[in-house]
N, C-alpha and C positions, 0 to 999 in steps of 0.2 A: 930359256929351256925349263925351270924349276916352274914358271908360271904355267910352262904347258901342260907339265906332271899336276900341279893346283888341280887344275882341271879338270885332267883324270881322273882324282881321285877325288873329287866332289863330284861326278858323272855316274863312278862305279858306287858311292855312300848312297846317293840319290835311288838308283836303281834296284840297291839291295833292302831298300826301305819300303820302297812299291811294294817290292815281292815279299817282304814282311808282311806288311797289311792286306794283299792279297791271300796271302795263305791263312788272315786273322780271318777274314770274310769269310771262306770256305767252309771253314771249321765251327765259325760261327751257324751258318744254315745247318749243316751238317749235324749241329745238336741241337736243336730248335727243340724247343718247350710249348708243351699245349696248355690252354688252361681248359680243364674239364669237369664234367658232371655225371653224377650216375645213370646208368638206368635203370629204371624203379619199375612197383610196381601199386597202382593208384587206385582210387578211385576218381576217375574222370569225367568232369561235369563239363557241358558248352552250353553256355548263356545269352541270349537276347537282349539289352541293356533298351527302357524305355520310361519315358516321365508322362506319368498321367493325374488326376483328378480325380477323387473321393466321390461318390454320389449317393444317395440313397437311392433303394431296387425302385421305390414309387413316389411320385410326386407328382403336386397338386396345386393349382394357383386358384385360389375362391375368390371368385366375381359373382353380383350380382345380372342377374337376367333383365333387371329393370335400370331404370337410371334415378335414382334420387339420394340424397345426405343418409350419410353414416347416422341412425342416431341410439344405437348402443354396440359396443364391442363387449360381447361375457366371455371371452379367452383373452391369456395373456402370450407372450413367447415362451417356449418352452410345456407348455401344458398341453396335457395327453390329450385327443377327444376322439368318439368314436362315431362311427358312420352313420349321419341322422340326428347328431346333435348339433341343436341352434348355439351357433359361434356367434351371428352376429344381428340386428336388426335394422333397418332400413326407414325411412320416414315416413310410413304411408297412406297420410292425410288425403293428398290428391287422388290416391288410387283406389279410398274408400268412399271418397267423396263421386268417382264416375262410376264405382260400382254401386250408390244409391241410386245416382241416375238411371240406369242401366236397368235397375230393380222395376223404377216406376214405368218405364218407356214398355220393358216389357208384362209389366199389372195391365196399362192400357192396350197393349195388341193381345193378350190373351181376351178379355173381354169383349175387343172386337172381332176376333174370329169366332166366341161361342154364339155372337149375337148374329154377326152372319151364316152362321153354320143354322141357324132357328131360322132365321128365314130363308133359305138356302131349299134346307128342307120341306118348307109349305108353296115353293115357289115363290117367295117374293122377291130372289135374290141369286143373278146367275154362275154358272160355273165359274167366268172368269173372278167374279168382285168376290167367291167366296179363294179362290187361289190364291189373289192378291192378300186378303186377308192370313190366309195361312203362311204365305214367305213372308209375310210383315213381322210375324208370331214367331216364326223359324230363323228369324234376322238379330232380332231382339235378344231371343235366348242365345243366340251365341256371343251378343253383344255382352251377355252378364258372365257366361264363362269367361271370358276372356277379360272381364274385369275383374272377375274373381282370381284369375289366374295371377295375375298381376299383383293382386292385396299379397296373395301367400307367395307369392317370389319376395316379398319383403323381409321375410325371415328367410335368414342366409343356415344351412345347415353344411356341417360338414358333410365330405362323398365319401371318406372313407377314413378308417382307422389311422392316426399317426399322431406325431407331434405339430407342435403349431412351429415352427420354423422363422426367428426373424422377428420383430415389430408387427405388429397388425397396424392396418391405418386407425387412424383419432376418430371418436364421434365428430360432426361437423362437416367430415371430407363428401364430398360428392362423388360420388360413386357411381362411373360412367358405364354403361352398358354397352355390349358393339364385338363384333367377331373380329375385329384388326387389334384395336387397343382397347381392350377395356380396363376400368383402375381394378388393379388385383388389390382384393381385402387382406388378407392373408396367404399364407403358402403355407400349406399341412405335408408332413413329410412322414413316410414307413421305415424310420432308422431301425429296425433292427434285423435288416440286413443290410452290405452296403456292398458297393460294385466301386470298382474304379476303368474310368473310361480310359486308353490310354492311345500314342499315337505311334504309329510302329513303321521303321522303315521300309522304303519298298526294296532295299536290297537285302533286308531280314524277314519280310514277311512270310515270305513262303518256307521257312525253316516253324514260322507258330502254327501248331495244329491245337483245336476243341480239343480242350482236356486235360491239357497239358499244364503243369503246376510251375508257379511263381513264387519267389518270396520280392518282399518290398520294403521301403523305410519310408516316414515323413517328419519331415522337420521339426516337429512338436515331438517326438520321442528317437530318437537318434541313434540308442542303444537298444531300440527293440526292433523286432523283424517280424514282419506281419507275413501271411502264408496267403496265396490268392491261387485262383482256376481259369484256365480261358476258358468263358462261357459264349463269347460269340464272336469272329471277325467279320467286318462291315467289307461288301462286295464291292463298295466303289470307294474310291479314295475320300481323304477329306472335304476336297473342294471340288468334286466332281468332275475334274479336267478333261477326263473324255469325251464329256457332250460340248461338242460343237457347235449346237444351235445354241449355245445363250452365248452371248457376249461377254457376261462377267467371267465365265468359263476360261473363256478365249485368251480373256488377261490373265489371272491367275495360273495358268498355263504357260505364259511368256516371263513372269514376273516370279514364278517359285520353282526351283530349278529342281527343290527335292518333293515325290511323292511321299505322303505318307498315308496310312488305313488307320482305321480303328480297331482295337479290340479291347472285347470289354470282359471283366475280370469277377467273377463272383469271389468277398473277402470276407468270411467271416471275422466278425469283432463282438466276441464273446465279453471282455471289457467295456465294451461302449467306450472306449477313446478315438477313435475314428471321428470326426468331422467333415460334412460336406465341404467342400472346395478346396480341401488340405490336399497337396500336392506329393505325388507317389512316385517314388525311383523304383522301377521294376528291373527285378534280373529274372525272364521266362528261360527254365529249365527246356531247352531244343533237344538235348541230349544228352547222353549220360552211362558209361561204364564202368559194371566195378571187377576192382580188380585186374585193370590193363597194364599191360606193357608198357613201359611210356618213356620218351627220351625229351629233354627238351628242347622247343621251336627251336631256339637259338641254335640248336646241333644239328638242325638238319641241313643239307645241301643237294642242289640237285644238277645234272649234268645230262648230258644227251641218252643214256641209260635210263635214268629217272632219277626217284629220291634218293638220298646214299647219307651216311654217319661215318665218320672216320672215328673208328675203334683203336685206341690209344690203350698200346702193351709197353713195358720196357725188355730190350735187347740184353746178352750178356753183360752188356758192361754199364746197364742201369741208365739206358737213353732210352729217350721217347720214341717209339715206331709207331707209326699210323695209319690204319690199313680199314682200306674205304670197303663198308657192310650196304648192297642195295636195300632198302627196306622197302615196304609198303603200308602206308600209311592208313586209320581210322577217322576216328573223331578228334578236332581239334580244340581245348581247355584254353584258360587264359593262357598259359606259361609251357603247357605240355602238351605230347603231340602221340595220339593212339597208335603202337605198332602192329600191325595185323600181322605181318610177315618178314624175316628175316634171321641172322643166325646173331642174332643178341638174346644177351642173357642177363635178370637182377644181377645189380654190383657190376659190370663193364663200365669203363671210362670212356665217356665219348666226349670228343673235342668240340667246345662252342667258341674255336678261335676264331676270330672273323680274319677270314683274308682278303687283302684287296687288289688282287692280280700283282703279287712282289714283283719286283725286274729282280732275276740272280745276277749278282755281279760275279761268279767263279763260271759262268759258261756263257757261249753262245755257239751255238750250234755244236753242241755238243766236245768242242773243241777248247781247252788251256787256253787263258789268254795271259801272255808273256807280260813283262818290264813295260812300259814308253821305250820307244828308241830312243838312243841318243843323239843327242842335235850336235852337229858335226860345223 
């Protein structure tokens, strides 16, 4: 009999234990603590994040038109030259040497056309032998422009204003002429102004419009912020994946999953530290206001209504109540999020507690749920 009493009363400790810790549960939800943040009010930037390439506005690769050895360079890298001065000179024995020829071949056809033009005119001498005569005359002398052309393509001038950019080749090199490859002598660049080219994604591009202002950094100064402009976006992607008729299209289409465009950035660099092919972190300013309302990302929620903020007041007795504000939302910053509409006010506490669908344990269906029964 005593052991049966045991029982009982380890059945009824057990049971009043439950409903201890059930009633700890309830109470616990019941004063639930938010963690919160203000709402302010800002100035609100949204930015385009993009890595691009230094360039100068104009550039230039100097090749010769002829083909023969380097045999003097009068620039060095870095030195200024202006449009029409001789950077370099060419070897041009051989091409002096067929513009002699050239000379003679046409002394002898002028002579023979004055001498058939003389008898031409007394009759000794027909229409045809004196025409011959004359495209013989008319052959020759183009044969010597065009050697002449050749001696003065030996001297290499600069096309336009800038710096010389980079090594120039050595006297000695051979210097190929040709519309595919030909040996570049030099490369003359207009540094004082410089672009950066950049490559912009296709799920951001349509946010950069012409005009719109940048700032940028490159790894050569770290602590300073350079200021840029978009001057142009390029209409067709990098690699042109639209067009179907090329083949390499075709691949690079299968093989790059992300599009991207160009746009290119007019920077001034009033210092001259900018360098071509230094590498540019762009943040383009998409949008921008001041003076907004603003709650942050992490506080918003949205439900079948739409957006909403649970505005966090406390009760008489110094407990957190949370009472969900629909809002309508602007422009969206890194961390903060534009209010266009709604009854929030600077200084309100709104809740950035993330919930992750809790189960309550003090309901289900609305209903107290009792003890465990007892096992009989």
């Amino acid at each position: 009999m005593k052991w049966k009493i045991l029982i009982v009363l380890v059945l009824i400790i057990g049971a009043a234990t439950g409903y201890y810790f059930y009633n700890e549960t309830v109470e616990t939800t019941a004063t639930k603590t938010y963690e919160t943040s203000k709402v302010t009010r800002m100035d609100l930037t949204k930015t385009v994040s993009a890595t691009g390439t230094v360039q100068p506005r104009d550039s230039v690769e100097v090749s010769g038109k002829v083909t023969a050895r380097i045999k003097e360079i009068l620039v060095e890298e870095n030195d200024h030259v202006t449009a029409g001065q001789v950077v370099a000179i060419l070897d041009g024995k051989d091409f002096e040497a067929k513009l002699d020829q050239a000379n003679f071949t046409l002394t002898n056809a002028r002579q023979k056309l004055e001498r058939t033009k003389r008898l031409y005119d007394i009759g000794a001498k027909s229409l045809e032998e004196f025409q011959d005569a004359q495209y013989e005359y008319d052959r020759a002398k183009s044969a010597v422009e065009l050697a002449e052309d050749d001696v003065n393509q030996t001297v290499i001038t600069a096309p336009m204003d800038g710096v010389v950019v980079g090594e120039p080749k050595t006297p000695g090199t051979m210097a190929v002429q040709g519309s595919t490859n030909p040996t570049v002598i030099m490369r003359i660049a207009d540094l004082s102004e410089k672009l950066v080219k950049a490559k912009v994604d296709e799920t951001d591009i349509g946010s950069v419009k012409v005009g719109e202002l940048a700032t940028f950094t490159v790894d050569a100064y770290p602590d300073k912020t350079f200021d840029a402009e978009v001057t142009k976006i390029s209409q067709t992607d990098t690699t042109n994946s639209w067009d179907t008729s090329s083949s390499s299209s075709s691949s690079n289409t299968s093989s790059n999953a992300v599009i991207y465009y160009y746009v290119t950035f007019n920077a001034p660099d009033n210092e001259n530290l900018l360098l071509p092919a230094m590498t540019a972190r762009l943040d383009i300013i998409v949008g921008q206001v001041r003076d907004a309302l603003c709650v942050p990302i992490a506080a918003l929620k949205t439900d079948a209504q739409g957006s909403y903020v649970e505005k966090i007041t406390k009760d008489a007795q110094g407990k957190d109540v949370a009472e969900k504000v629909y809002i309508t939302v602007g422009l969206y910053g890194e961390e903060f999020v534009e209010v266009t509409s709604g009854t929030l006010n600077p200084g309100d506490d709104v809740s950035t507690t993330y919930e992750a669908g809790e189960k309550k344990s003090s309901s289900q269906g609305g209903m107290r749920m009792g003890p465990p029964p007892m096992m009989r």
